[in-house]
N, C-alpha and C positions, 0 to 999 in steps of 0.2 A: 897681639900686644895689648898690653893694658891704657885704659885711658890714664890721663892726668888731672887729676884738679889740682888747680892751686887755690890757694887761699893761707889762712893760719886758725892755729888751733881755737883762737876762741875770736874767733869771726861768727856771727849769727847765722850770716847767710850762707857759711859754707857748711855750718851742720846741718842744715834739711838737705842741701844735695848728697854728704857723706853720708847719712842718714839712708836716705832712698835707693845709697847705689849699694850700701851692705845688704838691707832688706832685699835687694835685686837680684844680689850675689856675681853683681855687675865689676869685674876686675878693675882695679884702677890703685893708682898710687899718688899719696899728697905729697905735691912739693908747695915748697916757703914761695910767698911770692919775691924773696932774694935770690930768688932762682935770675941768672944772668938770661937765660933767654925767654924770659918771663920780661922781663923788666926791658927789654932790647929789641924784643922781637911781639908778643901779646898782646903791651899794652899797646903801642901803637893802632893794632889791628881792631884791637876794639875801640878804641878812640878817648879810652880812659884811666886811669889807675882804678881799679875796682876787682870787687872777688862775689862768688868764685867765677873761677872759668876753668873751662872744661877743654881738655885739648885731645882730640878724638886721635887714635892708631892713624889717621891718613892724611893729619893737620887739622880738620875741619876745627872752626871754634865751638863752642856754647858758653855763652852766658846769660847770669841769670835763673837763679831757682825753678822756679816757675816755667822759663824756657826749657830749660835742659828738663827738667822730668816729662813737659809735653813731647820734647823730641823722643824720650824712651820711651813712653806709654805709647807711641805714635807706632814706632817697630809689631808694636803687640806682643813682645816676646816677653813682657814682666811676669814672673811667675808669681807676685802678688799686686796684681793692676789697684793704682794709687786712686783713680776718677771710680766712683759707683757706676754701676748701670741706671741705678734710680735715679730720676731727674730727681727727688726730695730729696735725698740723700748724695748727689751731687752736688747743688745747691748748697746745701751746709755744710758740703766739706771747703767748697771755695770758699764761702764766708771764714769758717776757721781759720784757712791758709790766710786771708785776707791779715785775721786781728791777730796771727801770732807771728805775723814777720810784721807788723805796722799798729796795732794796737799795743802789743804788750813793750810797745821800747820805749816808755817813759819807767815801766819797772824795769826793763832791763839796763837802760842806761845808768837808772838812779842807784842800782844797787851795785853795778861795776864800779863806778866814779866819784860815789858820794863816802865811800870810809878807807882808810890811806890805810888801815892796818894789814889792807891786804895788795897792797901794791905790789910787790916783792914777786906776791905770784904772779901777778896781769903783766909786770916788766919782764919775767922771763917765758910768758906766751907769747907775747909782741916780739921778743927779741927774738927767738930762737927761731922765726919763718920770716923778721922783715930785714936782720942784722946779716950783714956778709958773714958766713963763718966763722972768718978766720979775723971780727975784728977785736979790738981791743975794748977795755970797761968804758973806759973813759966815751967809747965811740958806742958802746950801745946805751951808754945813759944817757948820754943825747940825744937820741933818735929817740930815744921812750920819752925822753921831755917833750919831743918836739911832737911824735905823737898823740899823748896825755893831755898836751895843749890843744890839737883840733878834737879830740876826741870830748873833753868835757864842753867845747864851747858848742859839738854838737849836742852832750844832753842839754844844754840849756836851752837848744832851739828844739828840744821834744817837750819841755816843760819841766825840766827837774832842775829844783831851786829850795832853800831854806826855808820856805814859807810851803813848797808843795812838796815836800818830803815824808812827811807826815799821812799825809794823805796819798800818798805815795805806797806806802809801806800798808796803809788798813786798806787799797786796792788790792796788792795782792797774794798778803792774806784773806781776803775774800774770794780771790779766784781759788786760789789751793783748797780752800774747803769746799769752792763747788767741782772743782775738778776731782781731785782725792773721794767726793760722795760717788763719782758718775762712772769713777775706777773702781771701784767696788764689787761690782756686777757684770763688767769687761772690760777687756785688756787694752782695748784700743777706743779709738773716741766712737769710730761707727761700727763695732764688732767686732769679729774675730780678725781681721789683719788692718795696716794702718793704710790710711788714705790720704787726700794731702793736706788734708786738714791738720791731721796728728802730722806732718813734715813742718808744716806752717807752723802749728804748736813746737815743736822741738827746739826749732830756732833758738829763738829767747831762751828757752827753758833749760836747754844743754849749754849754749854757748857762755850764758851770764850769769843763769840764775841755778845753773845745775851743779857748775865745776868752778867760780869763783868761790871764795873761802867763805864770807860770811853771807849770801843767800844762800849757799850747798846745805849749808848748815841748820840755817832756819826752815828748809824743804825738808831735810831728812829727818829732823824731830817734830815738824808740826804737819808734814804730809807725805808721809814714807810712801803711799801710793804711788804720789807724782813722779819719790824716787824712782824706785820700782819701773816704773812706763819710760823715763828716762834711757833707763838702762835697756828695760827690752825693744826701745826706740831703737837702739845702739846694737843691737845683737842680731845676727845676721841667721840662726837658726830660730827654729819658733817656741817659745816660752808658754810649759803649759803646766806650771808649777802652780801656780795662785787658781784657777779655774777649773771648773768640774770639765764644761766644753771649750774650748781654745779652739774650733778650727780656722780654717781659713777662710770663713765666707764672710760676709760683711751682716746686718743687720737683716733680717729673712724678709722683714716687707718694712713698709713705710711707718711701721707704730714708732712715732718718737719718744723715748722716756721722760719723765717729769725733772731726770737728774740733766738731759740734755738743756732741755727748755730752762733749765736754772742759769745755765751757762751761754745760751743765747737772750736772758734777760740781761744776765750781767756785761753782755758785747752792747746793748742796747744802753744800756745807762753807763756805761764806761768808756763806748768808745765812738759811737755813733755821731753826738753832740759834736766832737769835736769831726768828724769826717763830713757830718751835714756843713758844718760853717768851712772847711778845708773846701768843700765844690760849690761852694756861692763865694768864698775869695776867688777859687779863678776862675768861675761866668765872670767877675767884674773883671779880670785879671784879662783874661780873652775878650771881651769887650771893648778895653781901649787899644788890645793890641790887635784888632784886626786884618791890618799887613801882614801876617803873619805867615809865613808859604806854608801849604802842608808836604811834608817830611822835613820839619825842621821844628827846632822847638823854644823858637822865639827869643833864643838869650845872644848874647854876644858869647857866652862861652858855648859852643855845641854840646861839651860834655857836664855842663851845668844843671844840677837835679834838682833845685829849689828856688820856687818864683814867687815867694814874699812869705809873709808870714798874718795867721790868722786868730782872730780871738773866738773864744768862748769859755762858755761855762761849764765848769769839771769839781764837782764835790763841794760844791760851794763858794769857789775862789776862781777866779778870770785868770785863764792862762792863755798864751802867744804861744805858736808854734808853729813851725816849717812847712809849708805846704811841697809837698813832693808828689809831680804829675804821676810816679811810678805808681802810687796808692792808686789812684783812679784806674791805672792797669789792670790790677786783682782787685778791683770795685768790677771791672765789666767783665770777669769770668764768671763773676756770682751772674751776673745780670742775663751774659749772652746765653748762660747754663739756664735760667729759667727761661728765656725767649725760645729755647730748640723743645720744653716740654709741651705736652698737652695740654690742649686746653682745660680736660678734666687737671693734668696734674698740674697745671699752673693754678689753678682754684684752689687743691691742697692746700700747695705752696705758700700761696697769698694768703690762707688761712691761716696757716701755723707763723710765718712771719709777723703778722697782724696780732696775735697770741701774747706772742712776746715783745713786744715795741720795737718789732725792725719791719712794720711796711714799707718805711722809704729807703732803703736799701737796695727794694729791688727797681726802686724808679730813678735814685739819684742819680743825676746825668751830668756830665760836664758839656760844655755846648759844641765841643769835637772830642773827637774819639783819641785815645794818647796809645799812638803804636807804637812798637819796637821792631826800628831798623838801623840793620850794620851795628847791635848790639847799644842802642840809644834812643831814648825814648819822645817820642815826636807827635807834632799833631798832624791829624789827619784832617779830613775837609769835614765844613761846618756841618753838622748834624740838621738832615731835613724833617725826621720824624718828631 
């Protein structure tokens, strides 16, 4: 029997797991999360309204991106394994995953949310997986209201506003041009198949920025590459159209290309600033609440994601924005992925990091570790190292 994800069509998160389970060739079928025992019987179990989640042939749960493809890769039965063997090559594929579920959603939100001429389509993505089938207009233009309403007032708490819109839009046109240079020469971010980095990348990139009207549109006249990887993100046989070699191996040794290093300069100045001030608001943030029990994550709501909100400096103008324990999550896969290499390859490492303005990356620490248990993310006990 095949699995199920729910989720809805242009949910971020649930295209890197549909993503990872085509490339897999991993059977499974999406249902709307208006699925009646989704909503009656799931969320409960996970203790949230949230997507995707994965409901395995014998009930088990999964959720969460990043969970659910660890538990595949964990089988060893993927016939295109998402984690490198290289500890260098590891390392930058979590960083990816890291900034393209969590870096890129101030472009991804700004461009969902910020032009009304293409509502029309995002109303009948939300409707047709959150709307009872069978209900009436009047009853799914309401739920898209009431949608539309938490959904922009969370781009405002990623930083998309009137004043950073602008700035907004020359970000990521700057990533399309370094991304579209690094597509040029291969088909995937670290060679011939994708890793979870390109899953991490898909996210935003299919969900918002690939299949809403007006960024589909400004990707496929000013970065047909991006297109291009979009789609063979999405394609479940191997694409070996554009390239002389396509196969399926990763990058042959550690040489980084100078188009990679363009794109880990621009994660440094675009996304870093605000991650370094996100884990010094909660050291202070952990600081005053240190009652805090470990396996619990300190709010009055359990399934509560955000614990205050932090400044910095981004392109010239002071932005506010969400701090979410979940990020410091895929911050310690980068982290715990350099801690299992050698010492020779952690010297690499710390080189090539160093190269490009992300050495504190591999040290930023929060001052307890943020687990995930019973599908909710929690802290662990104070950190002694």
């Amino acid at each position: 029997m095949p699995y199920k994800l729910y989720g809805i069509p242009s949910s971020l998160y649930v295209a890197k797991v549909r993503s990872y389970f085509r490339k897999q060739h991993i059977e499974f079928i999406e249902q709307g999360v208006n699925d009646p025992h989704f909503q009656q019987e799931i969320v409960p179990a996970v203790g949230r309204f949230i997507m995707p989640v994965v409901e395995a042939p014998d009930g088990t749960l999964l959720q969460d991106g990043a969970d659910i493809i660890d538990f595949f890769e964990a089988e060893g039965t993927s016939p295109l394994p998402a984690i490198p063997e290289s500890s260098m090559l590891a390392t930058i594929a979590y960083l990816f995953e890291l900034f393209g579920g969590e870096g890129l959603l101030r472009e991804a939100m700004h461009y969902r949310w910020s032009f009304d001429e293409q509502l029309d389509f995002i109303k009948n993505d939300f409707c047709c997986a959150i709307a009872p089938p069978d209900s009436d207009q009047e009853s799914r233009d309401a739920l898209f209201d009431l949608a539309s309403k938490s959904m922009r007032a969370a781009a405002r708490g990623f930083g998309v506003s009137e004043a950073s819109a602008p700035l907004i839009e020359d970000s990521y046109k700057e990533f399309l041009t370094l991304f579209s240079a690094h597509l040029k020469t291969q088909p995937y971010l670290l060679g011939g198949r994708p890793c979870v980095g390109d899953y991490g990348l898909l996210a935003p990139l299919y969900a918002h920025l690939g299949r809403d009207p007006v960024p589909a549109m400004l990707t496929r006249q000013s970065a047909p590459e991006v297109s291009r990887w979009v789609e063979r993100m999405h394609a479940p046989e191997p694409i070996r159209v554009e390239y002389a070699d396509n196969t399926a191996a990763l990058n042959a040794d550690d040489t980084i290309s100078d188009t990679l290093k363009a794109l880990m300069v621009f994660i440094a100045k675009n996304y870093l600033p605000e991650l370094e001030a996100h884990v010094a608001f909660c050291n202070d943030w952990l600081r005053n609440h240190q009652g805090i029990t470990a396996g619990t994550n300190g709010l009055d709501n359990p399934a509560g994601r955000v614990i205050g909100k932090a400044e910095f400096e981004w392109r010239g103008i002071t932005l506010s924005t969400a701090v979410l324990p979940y990020r410091f999550y895929l911050l310690q896969r980068i982290q715990d992925c350099f801690a299992r290499a050698s010492e020779s390859e952690q010297q690499n490492i710390a080189a090539l990091f160093s190269e490009v303005g992300l050495s504190s990356i591999l040290t930023l620490k929060t001052d307890r570790r943020v687990e995930r248990v019973n599908h909710l993310e929690v802290w662990g006990e104070l950190r002694v190292d």
